[in-house]
N, C-alpha and C positions, 0 to 999 in steps of 0.2 A: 398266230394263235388268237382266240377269240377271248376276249377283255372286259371287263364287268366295269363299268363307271357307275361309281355306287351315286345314285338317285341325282345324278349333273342336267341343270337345269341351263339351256341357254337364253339368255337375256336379250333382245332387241337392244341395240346401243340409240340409235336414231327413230326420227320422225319416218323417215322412208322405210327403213328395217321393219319397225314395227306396223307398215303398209303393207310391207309387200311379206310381213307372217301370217299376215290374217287372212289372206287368201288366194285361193291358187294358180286365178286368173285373172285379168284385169276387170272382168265383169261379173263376177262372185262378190256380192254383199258383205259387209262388213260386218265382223263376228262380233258382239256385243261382249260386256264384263260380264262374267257369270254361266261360263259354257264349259261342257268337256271340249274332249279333243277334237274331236269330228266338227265342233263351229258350232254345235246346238244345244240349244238349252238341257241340263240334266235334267231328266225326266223317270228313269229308271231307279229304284233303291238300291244300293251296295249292299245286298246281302251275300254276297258269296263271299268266303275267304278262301285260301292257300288250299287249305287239304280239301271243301268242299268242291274246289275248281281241279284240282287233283283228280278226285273221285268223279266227276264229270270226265275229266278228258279217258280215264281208262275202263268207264264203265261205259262211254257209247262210244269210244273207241274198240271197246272188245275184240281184240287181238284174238285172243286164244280160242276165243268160239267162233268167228271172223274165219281163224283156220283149220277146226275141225269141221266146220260146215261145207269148208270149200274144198277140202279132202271129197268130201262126197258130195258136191254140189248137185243134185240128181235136176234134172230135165224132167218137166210132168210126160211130157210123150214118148220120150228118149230112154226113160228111166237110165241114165247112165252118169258116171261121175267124170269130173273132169280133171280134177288136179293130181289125180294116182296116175292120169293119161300121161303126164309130159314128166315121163322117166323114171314111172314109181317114184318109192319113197325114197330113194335119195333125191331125186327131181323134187318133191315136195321138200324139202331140207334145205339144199344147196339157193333153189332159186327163192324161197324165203329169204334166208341170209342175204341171198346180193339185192333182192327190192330193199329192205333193212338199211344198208348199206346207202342207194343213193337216197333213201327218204331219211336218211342223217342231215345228208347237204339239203335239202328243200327245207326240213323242219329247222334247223341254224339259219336258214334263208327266208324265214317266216317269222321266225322268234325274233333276229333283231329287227326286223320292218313293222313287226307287232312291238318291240321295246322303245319303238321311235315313232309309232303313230297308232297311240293303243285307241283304237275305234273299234266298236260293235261292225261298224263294215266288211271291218278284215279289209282282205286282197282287194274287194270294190276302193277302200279309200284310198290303200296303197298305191294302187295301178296308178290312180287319178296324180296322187302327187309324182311319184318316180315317172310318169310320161312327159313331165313339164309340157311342153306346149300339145302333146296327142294324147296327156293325159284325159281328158273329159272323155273321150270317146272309149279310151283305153279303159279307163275304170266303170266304163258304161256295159261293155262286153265282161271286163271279169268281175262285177258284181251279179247281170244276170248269170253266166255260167255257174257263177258258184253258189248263186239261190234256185237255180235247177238241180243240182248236182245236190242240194242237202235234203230238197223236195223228194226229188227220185231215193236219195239216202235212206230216207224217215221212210218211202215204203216198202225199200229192201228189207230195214231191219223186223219190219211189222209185219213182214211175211213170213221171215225168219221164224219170230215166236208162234205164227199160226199154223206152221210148219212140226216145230216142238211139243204145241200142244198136242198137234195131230196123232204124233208119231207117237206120244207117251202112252194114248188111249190105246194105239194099236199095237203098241208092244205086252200090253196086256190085254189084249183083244186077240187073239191069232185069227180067228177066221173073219174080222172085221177089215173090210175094203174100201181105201180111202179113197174119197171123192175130192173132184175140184170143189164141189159145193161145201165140203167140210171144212177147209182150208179160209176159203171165204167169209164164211159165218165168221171162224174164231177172229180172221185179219181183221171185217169190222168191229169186233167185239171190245179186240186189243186197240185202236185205232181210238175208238172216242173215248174209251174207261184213261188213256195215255194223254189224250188230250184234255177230259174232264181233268186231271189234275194240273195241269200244266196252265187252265184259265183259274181254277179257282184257288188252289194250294203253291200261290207264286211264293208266299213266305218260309213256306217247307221246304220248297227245292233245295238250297244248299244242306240240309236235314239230309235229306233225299239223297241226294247224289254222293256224300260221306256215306250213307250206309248202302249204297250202291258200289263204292269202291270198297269196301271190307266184301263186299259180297264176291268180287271182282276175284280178289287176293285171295279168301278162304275157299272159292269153289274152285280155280287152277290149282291150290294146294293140296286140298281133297282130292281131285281128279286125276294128278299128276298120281298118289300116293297109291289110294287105288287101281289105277291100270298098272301100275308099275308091282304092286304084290300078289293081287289076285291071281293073275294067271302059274305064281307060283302056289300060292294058298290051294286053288282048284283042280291041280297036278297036270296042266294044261301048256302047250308049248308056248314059247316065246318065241318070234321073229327073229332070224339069224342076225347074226352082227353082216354077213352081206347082205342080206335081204334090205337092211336097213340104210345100210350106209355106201353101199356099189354097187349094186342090181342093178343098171338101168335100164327101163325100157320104156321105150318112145312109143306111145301105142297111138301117137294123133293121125301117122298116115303121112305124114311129113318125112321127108327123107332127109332132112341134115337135123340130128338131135342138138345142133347149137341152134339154130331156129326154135326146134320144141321148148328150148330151155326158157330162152328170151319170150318166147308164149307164156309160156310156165308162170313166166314170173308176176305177171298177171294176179294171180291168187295170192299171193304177196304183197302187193299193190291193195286188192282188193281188202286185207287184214290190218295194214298198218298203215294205210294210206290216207289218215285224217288229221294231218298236223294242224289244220288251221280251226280245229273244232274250240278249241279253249278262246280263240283270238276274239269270235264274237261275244264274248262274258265281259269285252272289256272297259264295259259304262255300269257293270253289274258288279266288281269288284274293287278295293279300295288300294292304290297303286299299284294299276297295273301292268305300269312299266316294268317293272321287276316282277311280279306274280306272274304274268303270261307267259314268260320266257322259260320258268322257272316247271309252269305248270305243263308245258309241253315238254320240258326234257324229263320230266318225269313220266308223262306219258309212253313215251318213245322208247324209254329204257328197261322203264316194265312191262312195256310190250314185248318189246324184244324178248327178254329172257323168259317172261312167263310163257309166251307163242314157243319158242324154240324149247324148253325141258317139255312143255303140254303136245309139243311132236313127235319128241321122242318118246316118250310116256305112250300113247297111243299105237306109232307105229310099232313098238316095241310087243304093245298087247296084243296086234293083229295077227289070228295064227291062221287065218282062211282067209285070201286077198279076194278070193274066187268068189265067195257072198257078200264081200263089203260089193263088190262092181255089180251082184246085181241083185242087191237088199231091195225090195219092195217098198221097204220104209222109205216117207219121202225126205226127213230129214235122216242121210244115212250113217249120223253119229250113232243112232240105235242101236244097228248092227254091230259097229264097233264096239260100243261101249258093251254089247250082252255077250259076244267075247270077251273082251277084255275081265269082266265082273263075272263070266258063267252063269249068271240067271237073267231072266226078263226083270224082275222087281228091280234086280242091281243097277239093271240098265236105267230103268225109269228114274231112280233117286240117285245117279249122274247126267241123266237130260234134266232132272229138276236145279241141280245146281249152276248147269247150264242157263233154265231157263230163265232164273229169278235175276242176275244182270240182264237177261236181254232183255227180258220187257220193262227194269230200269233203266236200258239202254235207251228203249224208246222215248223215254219223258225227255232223257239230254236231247236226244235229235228234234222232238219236238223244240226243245229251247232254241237251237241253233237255227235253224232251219225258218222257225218264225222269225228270231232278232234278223237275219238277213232279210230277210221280204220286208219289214218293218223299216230297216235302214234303205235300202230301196226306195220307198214309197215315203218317208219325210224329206226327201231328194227329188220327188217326181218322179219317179225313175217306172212307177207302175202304173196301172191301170184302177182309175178310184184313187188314186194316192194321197186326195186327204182324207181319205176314211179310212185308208190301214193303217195310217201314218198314228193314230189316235193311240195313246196310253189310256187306258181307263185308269182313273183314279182311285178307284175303291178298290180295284184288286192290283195297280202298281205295274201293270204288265200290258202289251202290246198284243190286246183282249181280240181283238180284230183277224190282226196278223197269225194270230193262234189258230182261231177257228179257219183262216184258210186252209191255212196247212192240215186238219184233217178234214175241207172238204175236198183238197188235193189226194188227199190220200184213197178217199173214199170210192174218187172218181176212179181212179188208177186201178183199185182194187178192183172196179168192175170189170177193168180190162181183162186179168185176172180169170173173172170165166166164164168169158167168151173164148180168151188165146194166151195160153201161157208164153207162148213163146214171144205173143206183142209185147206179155207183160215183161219178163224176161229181157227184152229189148231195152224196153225203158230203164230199170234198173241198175241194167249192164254198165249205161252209159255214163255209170256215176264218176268211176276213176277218169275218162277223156277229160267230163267236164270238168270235175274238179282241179286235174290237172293244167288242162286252159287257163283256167282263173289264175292260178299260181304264176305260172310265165306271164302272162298278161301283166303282171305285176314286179320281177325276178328280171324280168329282160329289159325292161325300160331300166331296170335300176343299175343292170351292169353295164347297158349303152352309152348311158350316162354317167359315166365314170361313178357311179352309187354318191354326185354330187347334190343330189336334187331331194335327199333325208336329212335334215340333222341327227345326231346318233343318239340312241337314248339311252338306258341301263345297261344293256348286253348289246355289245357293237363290236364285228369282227373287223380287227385293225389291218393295216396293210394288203399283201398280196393275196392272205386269209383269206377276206371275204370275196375276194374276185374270184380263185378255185373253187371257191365252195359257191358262189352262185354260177360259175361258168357250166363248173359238172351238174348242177340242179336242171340249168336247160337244155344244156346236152341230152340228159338223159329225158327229159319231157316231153321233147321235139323227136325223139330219134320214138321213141315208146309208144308217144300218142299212135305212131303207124302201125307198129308191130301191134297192138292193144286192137285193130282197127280184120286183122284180119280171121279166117275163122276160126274157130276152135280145134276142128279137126278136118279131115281129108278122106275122102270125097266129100263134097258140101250142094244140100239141095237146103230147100227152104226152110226147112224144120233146124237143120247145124247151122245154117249163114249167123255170120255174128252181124248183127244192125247196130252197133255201135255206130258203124261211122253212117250211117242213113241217119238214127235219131240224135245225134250229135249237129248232123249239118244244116236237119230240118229246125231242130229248137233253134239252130244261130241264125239260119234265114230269119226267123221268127223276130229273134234279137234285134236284126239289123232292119227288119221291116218297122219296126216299133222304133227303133231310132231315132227314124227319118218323118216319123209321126209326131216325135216328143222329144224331141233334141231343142226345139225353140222354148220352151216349157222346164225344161230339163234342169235343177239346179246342181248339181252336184256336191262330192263333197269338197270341205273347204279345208289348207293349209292353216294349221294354227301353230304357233311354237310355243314349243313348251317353256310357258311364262306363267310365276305364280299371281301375276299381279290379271293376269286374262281368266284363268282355269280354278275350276271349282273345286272345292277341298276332295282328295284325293283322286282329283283326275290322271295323275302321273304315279 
């Protein structure tokens, strides 16, 4: 069972101890008095607490609109949805629950390497320590994956909302036909107004992201409460207890529905799949040995259950599968929701409770996504690295590393329209990369008998944490494949899934930059958690 050592600090006894805590190689600089965890000077303010790092993890986390989106994921060319494909809605149920299920073990596989080395890094610093002697390289690979992975993230979510606004106008528009170019406008619109707050309003965030997570809670409450009366109120049927819970139908074209499942599961992955989102906050809150660990199981828990009743709530309201597959609308919660509600108006003012987390979703991803590039680049690890590397002083925040991130986004968005399906591609390849980054991390620490951590706040004791990280890479390694092939059957260029193309291409990328900046390269460094090295509330 997993074990809470309330706030256990380990002390260096000797001169050599306290050599070889400070850093993680024999050619890693020695970490001065007066650092966090990561070896570096504190630079960042602790403005976040408990409930505002809370409100961050499950408001750009967003599970439950995560998975009504992905009910009706529509294709711009395709117009088709994907997640009712892989076995209707019990297939959308069932394979929810089991991704849930192994993103338990990775997020307890996260939490304690986050309670024992709480760095803005995340998995970049972890990899580094848990590889002992492959660590530099190791933490070089899963720090870029997983600052491409929250880049690509930041412009899923930003297409999302530009998706939402789209779809509101044109639910009250009936004879209005939506353009790639309309989608575009709103995505840059959302894109810099997400970022302008994110440079200038860095002392509001935790503000922000607390009324971000009530927003989170009251609009799945709302949403649940309404699909689930409405269609009685309306005198309108409900979805059978089969339709809902053992109808299967496998409509990908694949002939074994345990394959569709394991596809399936995908859109599950793709909803709850961000346990390391809170980890980077961890120079921005005060003990976050115990807060991160803390703030992730709360993520995970109210994901779960708010995703799972906002499924059934929904599929329950669905009394025509036959328009949800081939709703015009591009985001096709539309549809569902103006069944479920019986009017357009209803529908619009549940895409608006929908929409007010997601585009605060966007500010968290913006946070995450920069503090990774930022850790990065005070490491060398980028390109220009001492100019991202810069905190600006007057606004407290990593001013630089921000604006990349929406000129990242901006670029992408052009992709956007020219080809959705390029754009599409990039996006996709959030859950592989993220997931890389993880094991990259996860696997060195169980190779190494998980010798190479001291253990922090939350540390799973004995055989515990072996199972629980053995099944995290099991399922990572066996998925990343399955995740790799296409959606469905027959496959020409428009269905091909390029996950595993823009996956292999970014890691050439990785590996070319390498062997460019690997001499240069500092990494990050081992520090133990000692109060007499670390700055007030770095643990």
């Amino acid at each position: 069972m997993a074990t809470v050592e309330e706030n256990k600090v380990t002390q260096p006894t000797t001169t050599e101890e306290k050599s070889s805590a400070i850093s993680s190689n024999e050619e890693a600089p020695a970490v001065e008095v007066g650092v966090n965890v990561s070896g570096h000077k504190q630079e960042l303010q602790r403005n976040f607490g408990l409930w505002s790092l809370c409100g961050l993890g499950i408001t750009s986390g967003n599970v439950w609109i995560g998975l009504g989106g992905a009910i009706g994921l529509a294709d711009w060319e395709r117009l088709e949805t994907v997640a009712i494909y892989n076995g209707g809605p019990p297939g959308v149920i069932y394979e929810y629950i089991a991704a849930c299920v192994f993103y338990g073990f990775i997020s307890a596989s996260i939490a304690e390497l986050a309670s024992a080395i709480p760095s803005a890094g995340g998995v970049y610093h972890w990899a580094t320590i848990t590889g002992g002697r492959y660590g530099r390289s190791a933490g070089w690979f899963a720090g870029w994956w997983n600052c491409l992975a929250w880049l690509l993230g930041l412009c899923s979510i930003i297409q999302i909302v530009a998706a939402q606004v789209v779809s509101m106008y044109a639910v009250m528009h009936g004879n209005f036909v939506t353009k790639q170019w309309h989608v575009f406008v709103a995505y840059i619109i959302v894109t810099w107004i997400t970022c302008l707050i994110n440079l200038y309003m860095n002392r509001a965030l935790p503000s922000i992201e607390t009324i971000g997570g009530f927003s989170v809670i009251a609009g799945v409450f709302i949403s649940i409460i309404v699909c689930a009366v409405m269609p009685h109120v309306n005198h309108t049927a409900y979805a059978t207890n089969t339709s809902v819970w053992s109808d299967w139908q496998n409509q990908t074209g694949y002939g074994s529905s345990g394959f569709a499942f394991l596809l399936g599961m995908l859109n599950g992955a793709y909803s709850i799949g961000t346990p390391d989102l809170t980890t980077h906050l961890a120079e921005e809150i005060p003990h976050p040995s115990s807060n991160i660990p803390k703030a992730i199981l709360f993520q995970m828990v109210f994901g779960f259950f708010s995703g799972l009743f906002y499924l059934l709530a929904i599929l329950y309201g669905i009394n025509d599968l036959d328009a949800v597959l081939d709703s015009n609308f591009l985001f096709p919660l539309a549809e569902i929701y103006r069944q479920a509600a019986g009017t357009s108006s209803g529908s619009v003012g549940l895409l608006f409770l929908a929409f007010l987390p997601t585009f605060l979703s966007c500010i968290g991803c913006y946070v995450t996504a920069s503090r990774i590039f930022w850790t990065l680049a005070r490491d060398r690890a980028t390109p220009f690295s001492r100019f991202f590397s810069h905190v600006d002083n007057g606004h407290h925040n990593p001013f630089r590393a921000i604006v990349f991130s929406g000129v990242f986004a901006t670029v992408l968005g052009c992709i956007y329209v020219g080809s959705t399906t390029a754009f599409a591609a990039f996006v996709g390849s959030f859950i592989i990369l993220s997931t890389l980054s993880y094991v990259a991390a996860i696997l060195p620490h169980l190779l190494s008998r998980r010798r190479n951590v001291i253990p922090g706040w939350f540390w799973m004791k004995g055989a515990a944490g072996f199972v629980v990280n053995g099944i995290s890479c099991a399922y990572i390694i066996v998925f990343i494949v399955i995740f790799c092939f296409p959606f469905s059957m027959p496959v020409d260029a428009k269905t091909m899934n390029y996950a595993s193309l823009i996956t292999g291409g970014l890691s050439l990328f990785v590996l070319a930059f390498w062997f460019i900046r690997q001499g240069t390269y500092v990494g990050p460094r081992k520090v133990i958690l000692d109060a007499h090295v670390l700055v007030k509330d770095a643990i």
